[in-house]
C-alpha positions as CSV (number, residue, x, y, z in Angstrom):
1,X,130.0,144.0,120.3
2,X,126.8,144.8,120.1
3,X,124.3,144.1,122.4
4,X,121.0,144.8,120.9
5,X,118.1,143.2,122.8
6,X,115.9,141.7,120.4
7,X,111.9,142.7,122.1
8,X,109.8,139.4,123.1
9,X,107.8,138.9,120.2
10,X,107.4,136.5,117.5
11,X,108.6,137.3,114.1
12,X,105.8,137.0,111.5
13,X,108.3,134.4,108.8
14,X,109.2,132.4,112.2
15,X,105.5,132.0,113.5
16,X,104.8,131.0,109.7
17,X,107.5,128.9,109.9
18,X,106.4,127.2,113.7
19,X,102.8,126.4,112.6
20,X,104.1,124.4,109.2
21,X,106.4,122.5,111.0
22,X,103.6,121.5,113.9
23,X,101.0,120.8,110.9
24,X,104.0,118.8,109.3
25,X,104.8,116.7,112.5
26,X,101.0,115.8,113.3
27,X,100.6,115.0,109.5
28,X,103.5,112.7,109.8
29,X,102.5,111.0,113.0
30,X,99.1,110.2,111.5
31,X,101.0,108.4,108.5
32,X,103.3,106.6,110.5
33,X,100.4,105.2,112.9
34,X,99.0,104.5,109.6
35,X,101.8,102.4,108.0
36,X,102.0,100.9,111.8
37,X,98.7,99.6,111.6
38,X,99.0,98.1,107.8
39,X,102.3,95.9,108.9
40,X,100.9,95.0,112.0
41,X,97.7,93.6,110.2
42,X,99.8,92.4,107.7
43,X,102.3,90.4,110.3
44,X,98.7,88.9,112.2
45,X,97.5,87.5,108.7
46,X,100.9,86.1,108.2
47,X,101.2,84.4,111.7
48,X,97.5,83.3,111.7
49,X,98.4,81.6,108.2
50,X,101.5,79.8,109.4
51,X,100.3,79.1,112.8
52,X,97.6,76.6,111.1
53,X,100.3,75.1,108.9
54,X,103.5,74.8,111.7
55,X,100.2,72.7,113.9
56,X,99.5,70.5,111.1
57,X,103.5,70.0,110.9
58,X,103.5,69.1,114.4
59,X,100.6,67.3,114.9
60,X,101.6,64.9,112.1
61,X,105.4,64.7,113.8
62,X,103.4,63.9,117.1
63,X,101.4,61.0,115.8
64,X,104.7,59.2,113.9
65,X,106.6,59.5,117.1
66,X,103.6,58.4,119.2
67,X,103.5,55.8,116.7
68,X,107.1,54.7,116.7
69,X,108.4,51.4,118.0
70,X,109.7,52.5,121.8
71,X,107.7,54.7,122.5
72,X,105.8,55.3,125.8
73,X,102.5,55.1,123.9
74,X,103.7,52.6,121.2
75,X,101.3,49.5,120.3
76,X,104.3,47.1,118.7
């Protein structure tokens, strides 16, 4: 077997090869965080949208069973 010890430095390809891959992973990040923020936007518009129409919905479901005969509020 041999047992050559290999001296503490760092390769020139594999320092080459180190600094793309840690420019690669914060480039990445930064378009993940990116995309993040679009769908979160996105989802807020969405629930702001539906929030006003599912109140509307309810509010109109309230009155007619405010409204109905029996109920605790009821004028018949």
């Amino acid at each position: 077997m041999n047992n050559i010890q290999r001296p503490a430095i760092i390769y020139p390809q594999t320092a080459v090869r180190f600094r793309r891959s840690v420019k690669c992973r914060g480039q990445t990040l930064v378009e993940y965080a990116l995309i993040l923020a679009i769908i979160s936007l996105v989802i807020v518009g969405v629930i702001v949208n539906l929030g006003q129409q599912v109140k509307t919905i309810f509010s109109g479901i309230n009155s007619q069973v405010s409204s109905a005969p029996g109920a605790a509020n009821s004028t018949h």
